[in-house]
N, C-alpha and C positions, 0 to 999 in steps of 0.2 A: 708341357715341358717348358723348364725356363729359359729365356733366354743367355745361350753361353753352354748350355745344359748338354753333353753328348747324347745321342743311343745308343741304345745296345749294338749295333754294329759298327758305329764309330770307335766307339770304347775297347771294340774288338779288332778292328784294324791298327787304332794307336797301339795295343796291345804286341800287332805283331809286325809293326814298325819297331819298336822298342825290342823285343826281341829277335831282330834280325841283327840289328842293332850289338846286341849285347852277343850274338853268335860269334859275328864278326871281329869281336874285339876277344875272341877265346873261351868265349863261354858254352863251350858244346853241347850243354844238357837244353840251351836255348834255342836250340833248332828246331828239335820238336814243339816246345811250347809257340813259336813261329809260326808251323807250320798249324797248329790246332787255333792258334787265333784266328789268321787265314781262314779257317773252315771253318769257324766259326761265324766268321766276317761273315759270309757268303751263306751258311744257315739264314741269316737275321736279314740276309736280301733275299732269301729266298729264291736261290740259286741253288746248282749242284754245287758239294764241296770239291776240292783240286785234290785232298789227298786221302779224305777215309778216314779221317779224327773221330766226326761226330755220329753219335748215335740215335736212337730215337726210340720210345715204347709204345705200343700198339696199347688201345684200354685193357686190353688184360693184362698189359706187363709185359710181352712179350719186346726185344730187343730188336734193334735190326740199325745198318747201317746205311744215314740218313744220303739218300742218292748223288753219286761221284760221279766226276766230268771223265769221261772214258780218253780222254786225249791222253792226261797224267800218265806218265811213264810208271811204270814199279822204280826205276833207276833216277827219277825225280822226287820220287815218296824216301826212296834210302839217303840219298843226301841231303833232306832234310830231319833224318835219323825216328822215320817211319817205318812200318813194313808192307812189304809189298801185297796188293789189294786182297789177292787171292789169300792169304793168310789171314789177314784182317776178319774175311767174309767164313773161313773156317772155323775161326777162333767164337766169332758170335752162334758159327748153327749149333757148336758144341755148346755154348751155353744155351742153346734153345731145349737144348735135350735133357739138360739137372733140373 
């Protein structure tokens, strides 16, 4: 890496600096994009994600959502214009099933 050079998780945090950012200033569709930087951030550390953005595929292809901090509220997933976990985890077993 050069120096000066981001990582992928930096790049993904300024990400959802900027997008908190631009939430703030009226831009609503930038809450979610915020919120999936965030979890993104935290993929790339190799941490649990805070709200249920990211996903992950098993070698067959198989989907599944990549493991969530249980603290996160469903009422902290929705004000950052998420949906609540239990939906989220619905929404993939159905696609496990096509």
């Amino acid at each position: 890496q050069a120096a000066g050079e981001a990582t992928g998780a930096e790049s993904c945090l300024l990400g959802h600096y900027l997008a908190v950012q631009a939430a703030n200033k009226g831009h609503e569709k930038s809450r979610f994009l915020a919120a999936a930087a965030y979890d993104r951030y935290l993929v790339f550390s190799g941490r649990p994600q805070k709200y249920g953005t990211q996903y992950v595929a098993d070698s067959l292809g198989v989907m599944s959502v990549y493991p969530v901090d249980s603290t996160t509220s469903d009422s902290e997933r929705v004000a950052w214009d998420v949906r609540p976990l239990d939906q989220l985890l619905k929404d993939i077993d159905l696609r496990k099933g096509q």
